[in-house]
GULOTI-455685 format. One record per residue: residue in one letter; x, y, z of N, C-alpha, C, O in turn; residue number from 1. Coordinates in pm, 1 decimal. Layout:
BEGIN
<r res="A" n_east="X" n_north="Y" n_up="Z" ca_east="X" ca_north="Y" ca_up="Z" c_east="X" c_north="Y" c_up="Z" o_east="X" o_north="Y" o_up="Z" n="NUM"/>
...
END
This chain:
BEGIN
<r res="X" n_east="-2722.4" n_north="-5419.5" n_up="4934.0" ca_east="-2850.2" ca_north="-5353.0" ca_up="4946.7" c_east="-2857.2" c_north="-5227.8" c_up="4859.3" o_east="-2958.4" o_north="-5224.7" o_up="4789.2" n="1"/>
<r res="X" n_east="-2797.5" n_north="-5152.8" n_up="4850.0" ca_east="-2756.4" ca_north="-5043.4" ca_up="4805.2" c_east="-2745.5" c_north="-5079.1" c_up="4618.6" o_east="-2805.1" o_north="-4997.8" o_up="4547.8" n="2"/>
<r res="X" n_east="-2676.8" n_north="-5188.5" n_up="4551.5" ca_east="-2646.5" ca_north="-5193.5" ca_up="4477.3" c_east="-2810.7" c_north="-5256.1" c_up="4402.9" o_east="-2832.2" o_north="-5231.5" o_up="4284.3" n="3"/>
<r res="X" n_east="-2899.8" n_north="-5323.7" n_up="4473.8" ca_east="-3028.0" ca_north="-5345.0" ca_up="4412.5" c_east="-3123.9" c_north="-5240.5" c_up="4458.1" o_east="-3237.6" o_north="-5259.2" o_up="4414.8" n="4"/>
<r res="X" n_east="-3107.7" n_north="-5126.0" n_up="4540.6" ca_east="-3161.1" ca_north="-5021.8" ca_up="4499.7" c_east="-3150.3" c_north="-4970.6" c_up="4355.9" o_east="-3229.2" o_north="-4974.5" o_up="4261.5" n="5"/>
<r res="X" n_east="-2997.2" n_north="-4909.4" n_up="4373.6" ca_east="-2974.9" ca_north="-4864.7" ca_up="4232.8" c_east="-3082.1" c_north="-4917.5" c_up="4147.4" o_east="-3178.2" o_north="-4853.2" o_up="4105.3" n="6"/>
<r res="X" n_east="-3046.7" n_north="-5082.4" n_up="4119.2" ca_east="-3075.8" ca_north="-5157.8" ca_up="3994.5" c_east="-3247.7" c_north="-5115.0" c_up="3998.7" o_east="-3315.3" o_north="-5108.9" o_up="3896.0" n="7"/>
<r res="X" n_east="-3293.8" n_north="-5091.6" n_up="4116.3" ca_east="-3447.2" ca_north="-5114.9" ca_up="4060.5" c_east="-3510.0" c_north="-4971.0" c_up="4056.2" o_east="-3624.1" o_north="-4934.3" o_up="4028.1" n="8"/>
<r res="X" n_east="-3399.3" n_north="-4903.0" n_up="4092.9" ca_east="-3476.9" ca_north="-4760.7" ca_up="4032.0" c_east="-3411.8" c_north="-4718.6" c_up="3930.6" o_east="-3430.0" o_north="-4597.9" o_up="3914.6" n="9"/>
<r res="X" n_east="-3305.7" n_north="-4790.7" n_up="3812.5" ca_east="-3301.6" ca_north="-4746.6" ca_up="3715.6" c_east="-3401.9" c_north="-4836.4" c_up="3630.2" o_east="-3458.6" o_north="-4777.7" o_up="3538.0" n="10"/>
<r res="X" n_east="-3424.5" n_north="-4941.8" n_up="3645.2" ca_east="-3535.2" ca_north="-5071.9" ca_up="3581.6" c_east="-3656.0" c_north="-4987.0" c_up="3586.0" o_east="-3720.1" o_north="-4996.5" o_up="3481.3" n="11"/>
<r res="X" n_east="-3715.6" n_north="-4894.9" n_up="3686.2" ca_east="-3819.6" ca_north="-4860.1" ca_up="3682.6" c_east="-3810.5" c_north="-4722.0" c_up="3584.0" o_east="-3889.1" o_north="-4698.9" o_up="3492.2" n="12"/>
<r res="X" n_east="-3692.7" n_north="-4632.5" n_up="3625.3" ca_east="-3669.0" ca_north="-4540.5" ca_up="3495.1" c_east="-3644.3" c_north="-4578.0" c_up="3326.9" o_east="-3630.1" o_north="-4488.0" o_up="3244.1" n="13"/>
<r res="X" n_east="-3642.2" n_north="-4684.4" n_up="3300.2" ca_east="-3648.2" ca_north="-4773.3" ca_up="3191.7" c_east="-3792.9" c_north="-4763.7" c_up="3143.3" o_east="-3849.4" o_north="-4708.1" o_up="3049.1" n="14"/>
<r res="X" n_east="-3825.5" n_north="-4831.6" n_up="3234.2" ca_east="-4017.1" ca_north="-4885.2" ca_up="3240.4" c_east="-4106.6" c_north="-4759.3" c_up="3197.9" o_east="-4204.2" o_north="-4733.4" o_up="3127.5" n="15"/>
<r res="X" n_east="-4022.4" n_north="-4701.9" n_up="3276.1" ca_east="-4148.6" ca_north="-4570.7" ca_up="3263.1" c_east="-4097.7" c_north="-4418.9" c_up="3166.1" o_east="-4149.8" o_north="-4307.4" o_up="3162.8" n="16"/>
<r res="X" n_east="-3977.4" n_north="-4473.1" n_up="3095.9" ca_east="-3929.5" ca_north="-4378.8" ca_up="2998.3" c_east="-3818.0" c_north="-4286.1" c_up="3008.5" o_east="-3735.0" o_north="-4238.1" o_up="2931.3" n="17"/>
<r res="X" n_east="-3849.3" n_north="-4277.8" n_up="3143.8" ca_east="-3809.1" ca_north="-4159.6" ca_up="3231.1" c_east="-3644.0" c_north="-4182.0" c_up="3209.6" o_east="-3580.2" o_north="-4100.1" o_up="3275.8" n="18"/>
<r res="X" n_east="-3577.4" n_north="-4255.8" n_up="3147.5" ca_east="-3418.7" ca_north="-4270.4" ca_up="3153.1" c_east="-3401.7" c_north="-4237.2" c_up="3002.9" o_east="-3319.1" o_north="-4152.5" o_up="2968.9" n="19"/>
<r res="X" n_east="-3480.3" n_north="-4303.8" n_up="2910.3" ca_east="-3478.7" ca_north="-4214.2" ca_up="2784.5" c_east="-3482.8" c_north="-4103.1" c_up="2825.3" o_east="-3364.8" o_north="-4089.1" o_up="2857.5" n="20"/>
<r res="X" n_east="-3530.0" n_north="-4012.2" n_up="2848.8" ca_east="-3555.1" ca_north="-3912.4" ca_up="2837.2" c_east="-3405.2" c_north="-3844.9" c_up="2889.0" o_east="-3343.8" o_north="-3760.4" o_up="2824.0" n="21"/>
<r res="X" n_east="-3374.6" n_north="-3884.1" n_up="2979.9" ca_east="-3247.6" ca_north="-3836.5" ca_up="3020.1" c_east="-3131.1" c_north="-3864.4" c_up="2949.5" o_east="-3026.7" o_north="-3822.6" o_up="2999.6" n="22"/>
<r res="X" n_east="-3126.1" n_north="-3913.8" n_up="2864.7" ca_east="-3038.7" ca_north="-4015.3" ca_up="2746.8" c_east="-3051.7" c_north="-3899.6" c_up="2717.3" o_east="-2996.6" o_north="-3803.1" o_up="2770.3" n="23"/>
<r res="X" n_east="-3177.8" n_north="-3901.6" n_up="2569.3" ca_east="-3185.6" ca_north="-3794.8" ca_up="2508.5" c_east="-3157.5" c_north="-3646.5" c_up="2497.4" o_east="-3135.2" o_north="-3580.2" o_up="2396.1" n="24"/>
<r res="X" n_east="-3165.2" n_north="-3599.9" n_up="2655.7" ca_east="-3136.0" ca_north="-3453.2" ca_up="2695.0" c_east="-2966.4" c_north="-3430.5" c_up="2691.1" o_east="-2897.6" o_north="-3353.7" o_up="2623.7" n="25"/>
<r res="X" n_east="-2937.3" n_north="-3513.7" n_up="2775.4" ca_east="-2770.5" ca_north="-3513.2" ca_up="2815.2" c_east="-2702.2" c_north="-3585.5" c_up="2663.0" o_east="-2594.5" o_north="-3539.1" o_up="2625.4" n="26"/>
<r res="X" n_east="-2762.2" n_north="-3689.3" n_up="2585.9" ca_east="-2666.4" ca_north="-3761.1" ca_up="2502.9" c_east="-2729.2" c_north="-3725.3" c_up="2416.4" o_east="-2648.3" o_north="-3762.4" o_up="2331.4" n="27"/>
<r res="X" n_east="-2805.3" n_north="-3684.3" n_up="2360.5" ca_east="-2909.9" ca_north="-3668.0" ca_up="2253.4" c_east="-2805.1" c_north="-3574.9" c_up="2135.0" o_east="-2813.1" o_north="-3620.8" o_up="2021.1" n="28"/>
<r res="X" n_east="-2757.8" n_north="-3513.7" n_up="2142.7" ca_east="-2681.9" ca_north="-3415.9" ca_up="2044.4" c_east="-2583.1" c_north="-3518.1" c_up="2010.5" o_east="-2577.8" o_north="-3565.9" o_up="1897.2" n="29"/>
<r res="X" n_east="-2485.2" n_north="-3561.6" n_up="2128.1" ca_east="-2352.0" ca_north="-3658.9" ca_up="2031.2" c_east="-2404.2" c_north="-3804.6" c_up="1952.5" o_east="-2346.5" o_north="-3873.5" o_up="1868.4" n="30"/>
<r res="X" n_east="-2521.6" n_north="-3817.6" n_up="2009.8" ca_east="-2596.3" ca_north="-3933.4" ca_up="1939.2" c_east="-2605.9" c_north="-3917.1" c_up="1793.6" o_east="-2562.3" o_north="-4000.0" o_up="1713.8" n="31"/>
<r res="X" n_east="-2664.1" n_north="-3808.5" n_up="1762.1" ca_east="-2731.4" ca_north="-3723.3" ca_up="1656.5" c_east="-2568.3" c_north="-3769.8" c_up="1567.7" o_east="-2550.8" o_north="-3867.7" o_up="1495.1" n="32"/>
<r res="X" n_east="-2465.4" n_north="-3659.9" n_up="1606.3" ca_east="-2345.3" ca_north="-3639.7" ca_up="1554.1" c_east="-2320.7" c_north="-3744.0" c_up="1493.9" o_east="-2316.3" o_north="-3754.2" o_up="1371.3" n="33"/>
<r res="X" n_east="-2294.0" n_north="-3870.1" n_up="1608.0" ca_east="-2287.6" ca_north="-3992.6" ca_up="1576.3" c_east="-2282.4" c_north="-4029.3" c_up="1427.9" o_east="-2194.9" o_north="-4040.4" o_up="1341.9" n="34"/>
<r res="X" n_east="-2397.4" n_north="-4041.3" n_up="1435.2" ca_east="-2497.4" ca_north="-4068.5" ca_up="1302.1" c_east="-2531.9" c_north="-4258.1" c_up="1282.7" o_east="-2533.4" o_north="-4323.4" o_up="1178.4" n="35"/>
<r res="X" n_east="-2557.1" n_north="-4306.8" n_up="1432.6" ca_east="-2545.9" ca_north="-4456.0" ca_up="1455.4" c_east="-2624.9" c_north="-4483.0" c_up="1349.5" o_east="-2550.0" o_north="-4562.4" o_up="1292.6" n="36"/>
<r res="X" n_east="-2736.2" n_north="-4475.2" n_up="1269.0" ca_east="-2804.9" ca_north="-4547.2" ca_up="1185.0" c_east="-2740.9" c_north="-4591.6" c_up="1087.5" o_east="-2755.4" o_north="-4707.1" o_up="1047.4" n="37"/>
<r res="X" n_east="-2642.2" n_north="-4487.5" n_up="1022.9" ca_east="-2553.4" ca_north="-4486.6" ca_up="920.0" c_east="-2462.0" c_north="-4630.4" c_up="922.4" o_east="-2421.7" o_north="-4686.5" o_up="820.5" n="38"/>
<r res="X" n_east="-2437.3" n_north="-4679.3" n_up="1067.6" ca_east="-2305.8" ca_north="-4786.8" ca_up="1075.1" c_east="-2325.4" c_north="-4833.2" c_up="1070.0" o_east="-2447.7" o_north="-4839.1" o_up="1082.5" n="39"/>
<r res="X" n_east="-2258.0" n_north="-4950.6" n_up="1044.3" ca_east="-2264.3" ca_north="-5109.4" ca_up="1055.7" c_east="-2229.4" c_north="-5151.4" c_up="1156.3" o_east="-2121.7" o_north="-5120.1" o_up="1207.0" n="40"/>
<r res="X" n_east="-2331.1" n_north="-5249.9" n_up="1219.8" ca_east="-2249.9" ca_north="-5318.7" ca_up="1282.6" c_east="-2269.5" c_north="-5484.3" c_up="1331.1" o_east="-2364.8" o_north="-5560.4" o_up="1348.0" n="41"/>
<r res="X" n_east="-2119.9" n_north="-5491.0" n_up="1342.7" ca_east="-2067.5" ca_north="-5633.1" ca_up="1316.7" c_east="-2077.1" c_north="-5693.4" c_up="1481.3" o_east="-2043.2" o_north="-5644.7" o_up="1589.1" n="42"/>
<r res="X" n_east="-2134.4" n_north="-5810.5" n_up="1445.8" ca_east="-2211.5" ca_north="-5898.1" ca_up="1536.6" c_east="-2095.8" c_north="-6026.1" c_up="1516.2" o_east="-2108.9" o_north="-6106.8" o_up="1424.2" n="43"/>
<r res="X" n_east="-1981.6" n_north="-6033.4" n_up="1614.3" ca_east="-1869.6" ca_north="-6109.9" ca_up="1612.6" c_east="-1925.5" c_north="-6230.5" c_up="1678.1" o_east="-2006.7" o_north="-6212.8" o_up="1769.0" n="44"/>
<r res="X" n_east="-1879.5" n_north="-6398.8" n_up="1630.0" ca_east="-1947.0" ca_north="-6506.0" ca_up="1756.2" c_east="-1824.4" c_north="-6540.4" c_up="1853.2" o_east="-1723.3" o_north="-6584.8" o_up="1798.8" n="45"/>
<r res="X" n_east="-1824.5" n_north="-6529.5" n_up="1943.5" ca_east="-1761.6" ca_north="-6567.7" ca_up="2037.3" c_east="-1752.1" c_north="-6714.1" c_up="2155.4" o_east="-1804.7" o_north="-6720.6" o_up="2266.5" n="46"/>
<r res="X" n_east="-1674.7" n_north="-6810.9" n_up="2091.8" ca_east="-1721.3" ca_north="-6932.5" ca_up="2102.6" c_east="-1688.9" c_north="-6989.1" c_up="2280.5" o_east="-1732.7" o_north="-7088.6" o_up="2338.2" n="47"/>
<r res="X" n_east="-1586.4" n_north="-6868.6" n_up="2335.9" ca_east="-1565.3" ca_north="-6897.9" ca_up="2451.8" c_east="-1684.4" c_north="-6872.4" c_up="2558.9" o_east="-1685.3" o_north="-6920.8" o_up="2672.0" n="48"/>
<r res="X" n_east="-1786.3" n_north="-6787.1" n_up="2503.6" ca_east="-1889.8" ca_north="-6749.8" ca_up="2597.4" c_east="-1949.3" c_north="-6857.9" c_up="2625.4" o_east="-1963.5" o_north="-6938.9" o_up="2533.8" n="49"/>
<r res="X" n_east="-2000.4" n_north="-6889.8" n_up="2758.2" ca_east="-2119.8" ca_north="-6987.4" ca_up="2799.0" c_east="-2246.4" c_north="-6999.0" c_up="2747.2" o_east="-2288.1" o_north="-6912.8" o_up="2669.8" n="50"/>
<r res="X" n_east="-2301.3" n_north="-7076.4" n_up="2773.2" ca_east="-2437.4" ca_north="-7114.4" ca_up="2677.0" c_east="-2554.6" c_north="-7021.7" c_up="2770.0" o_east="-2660.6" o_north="-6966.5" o_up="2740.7" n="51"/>
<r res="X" n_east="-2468.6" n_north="-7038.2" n_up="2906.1" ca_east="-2612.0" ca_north="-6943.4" ca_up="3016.8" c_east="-2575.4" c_north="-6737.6" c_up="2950.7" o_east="-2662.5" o_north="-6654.6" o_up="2976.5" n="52"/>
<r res="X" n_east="-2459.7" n_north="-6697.6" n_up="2881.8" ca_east="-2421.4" ca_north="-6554.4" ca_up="2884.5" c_east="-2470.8" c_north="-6568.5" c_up="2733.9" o_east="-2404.4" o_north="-6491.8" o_up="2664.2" n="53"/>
<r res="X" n_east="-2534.6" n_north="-6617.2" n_up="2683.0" ca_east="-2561.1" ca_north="-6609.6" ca_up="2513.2" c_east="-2685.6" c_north="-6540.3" c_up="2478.1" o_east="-2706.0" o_north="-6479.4" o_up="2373.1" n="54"/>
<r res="X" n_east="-2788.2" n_north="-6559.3" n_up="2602.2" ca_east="-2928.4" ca_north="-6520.0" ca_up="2578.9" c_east="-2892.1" c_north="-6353.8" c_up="2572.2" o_east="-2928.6" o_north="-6274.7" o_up="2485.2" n="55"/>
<r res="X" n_east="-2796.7" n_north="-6322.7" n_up="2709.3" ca_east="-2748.8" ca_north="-6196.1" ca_up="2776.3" c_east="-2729.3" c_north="-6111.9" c_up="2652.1" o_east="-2801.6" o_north="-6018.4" o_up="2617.9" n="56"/>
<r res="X" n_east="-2611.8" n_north="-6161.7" n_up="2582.8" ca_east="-2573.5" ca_north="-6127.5" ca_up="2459.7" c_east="-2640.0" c_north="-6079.8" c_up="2347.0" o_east="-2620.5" o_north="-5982.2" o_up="2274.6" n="57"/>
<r res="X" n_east="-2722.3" n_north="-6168.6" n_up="2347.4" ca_east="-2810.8" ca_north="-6135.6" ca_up="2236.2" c_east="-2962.3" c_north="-6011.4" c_up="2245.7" o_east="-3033.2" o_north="-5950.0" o_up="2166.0" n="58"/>
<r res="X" n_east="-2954.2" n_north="-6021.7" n_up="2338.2" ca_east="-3004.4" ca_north="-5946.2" ca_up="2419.7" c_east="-2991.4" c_north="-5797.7" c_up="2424.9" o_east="-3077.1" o_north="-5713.6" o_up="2398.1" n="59"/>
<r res="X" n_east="-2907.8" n_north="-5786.5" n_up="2451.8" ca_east="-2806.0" ca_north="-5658.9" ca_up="2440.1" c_east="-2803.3" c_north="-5617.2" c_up="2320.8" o_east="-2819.2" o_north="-5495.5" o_up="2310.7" n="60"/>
<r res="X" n_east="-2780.9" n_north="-5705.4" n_up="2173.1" ca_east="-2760.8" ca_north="-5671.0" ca_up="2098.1" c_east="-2929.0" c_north="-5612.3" c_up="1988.0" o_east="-2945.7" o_north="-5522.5" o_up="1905.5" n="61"/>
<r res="X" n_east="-3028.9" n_north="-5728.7" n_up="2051.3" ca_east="-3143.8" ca_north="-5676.2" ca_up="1982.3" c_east="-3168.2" c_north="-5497.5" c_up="2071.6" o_east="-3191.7" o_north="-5393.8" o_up="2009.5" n="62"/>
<r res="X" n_east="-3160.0" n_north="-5503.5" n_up="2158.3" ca_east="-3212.0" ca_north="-5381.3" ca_up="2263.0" c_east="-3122.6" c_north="-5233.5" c_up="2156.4" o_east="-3172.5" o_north="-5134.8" o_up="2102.3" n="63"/>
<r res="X" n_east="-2998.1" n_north="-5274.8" n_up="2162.8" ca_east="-2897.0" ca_north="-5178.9" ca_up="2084.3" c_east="-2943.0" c_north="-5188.5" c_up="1888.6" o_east="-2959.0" o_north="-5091.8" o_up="1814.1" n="64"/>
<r res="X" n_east="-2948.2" n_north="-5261.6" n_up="1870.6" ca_east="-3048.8" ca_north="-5232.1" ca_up="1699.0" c_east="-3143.0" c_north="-5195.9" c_up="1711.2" o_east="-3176.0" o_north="-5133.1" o_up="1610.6" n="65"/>
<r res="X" n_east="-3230.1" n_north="-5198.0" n_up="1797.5" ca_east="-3422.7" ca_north="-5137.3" ca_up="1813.0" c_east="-3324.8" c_north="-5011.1" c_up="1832.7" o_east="-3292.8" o_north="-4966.2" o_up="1722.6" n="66"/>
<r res="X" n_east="-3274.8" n_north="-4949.2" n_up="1926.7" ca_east="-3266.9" ca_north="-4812.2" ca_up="1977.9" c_east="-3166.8" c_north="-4722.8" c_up="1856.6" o_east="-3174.1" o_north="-4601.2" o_up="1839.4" n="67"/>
<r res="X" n_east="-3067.3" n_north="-4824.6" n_up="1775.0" ca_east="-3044.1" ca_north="-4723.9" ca_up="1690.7" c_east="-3089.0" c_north="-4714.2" c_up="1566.1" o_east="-3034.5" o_north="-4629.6" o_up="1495.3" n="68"/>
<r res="X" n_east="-3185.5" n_north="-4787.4" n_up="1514.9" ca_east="-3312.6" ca_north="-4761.6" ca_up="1409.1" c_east="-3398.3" c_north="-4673.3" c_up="1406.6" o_east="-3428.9" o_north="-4608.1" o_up="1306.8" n="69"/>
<r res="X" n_east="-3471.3" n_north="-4656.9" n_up="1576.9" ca_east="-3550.4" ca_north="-4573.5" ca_up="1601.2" c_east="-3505.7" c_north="-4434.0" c_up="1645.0" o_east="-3577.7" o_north="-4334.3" o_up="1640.8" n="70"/>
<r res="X" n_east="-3397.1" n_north="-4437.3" n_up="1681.5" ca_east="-3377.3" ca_north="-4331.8" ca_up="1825.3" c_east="-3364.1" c_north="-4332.7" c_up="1933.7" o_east="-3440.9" o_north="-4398.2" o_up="2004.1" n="71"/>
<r res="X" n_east="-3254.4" n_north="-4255.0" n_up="1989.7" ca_east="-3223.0" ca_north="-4262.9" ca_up="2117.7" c_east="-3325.8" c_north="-4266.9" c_up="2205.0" o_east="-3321.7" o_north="-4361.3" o_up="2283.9" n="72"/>
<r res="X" n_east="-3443.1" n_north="-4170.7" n_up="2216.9" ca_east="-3516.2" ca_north="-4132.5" ca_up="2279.5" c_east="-3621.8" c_north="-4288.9" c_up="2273.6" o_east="-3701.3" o_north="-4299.5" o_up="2367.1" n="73"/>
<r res="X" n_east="-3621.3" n_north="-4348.3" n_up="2218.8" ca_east="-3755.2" ca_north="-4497.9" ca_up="2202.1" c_east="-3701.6" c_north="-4570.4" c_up="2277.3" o_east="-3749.6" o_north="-4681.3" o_up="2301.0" n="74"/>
END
């Protein structure tokens, strides 16, 4: 019970920005440092994964290229 609380009040801090924003405040400087736009990165295939954890995957990976093109804060 407890653990789909969590989940749906960070889903809704998602939704409504409100977790960017907290990204940005608290992570926003080592982000910067970072300099993620600058890197590459390598998109390994992994043939042991299941066909149902592939969407997951990919998933993850478009969400993580939108956010370091644009900015932490988007």
């Amino acid at each position: 019970m407890a653990a789909q609380r969590i989940e749906l009040g960070l889903e809704r801090a998602i939704s409504d920005g409100s977790f960017a924003v907290h990204l940005a405040t608290y992570y926003g400087h080592a982000v910067d440092v970072l300099d993620l736009g600058r890197r590459t990165l390598l998109v390994l295939d992994n043939p042991r994964l299941s066909n149902d954890s592939k969407p997951i995957g990919r998933e993850a990976l478009e969400t993580l290229q939108r956010r370091i093109s644009s900015g932490l804060a988007e």
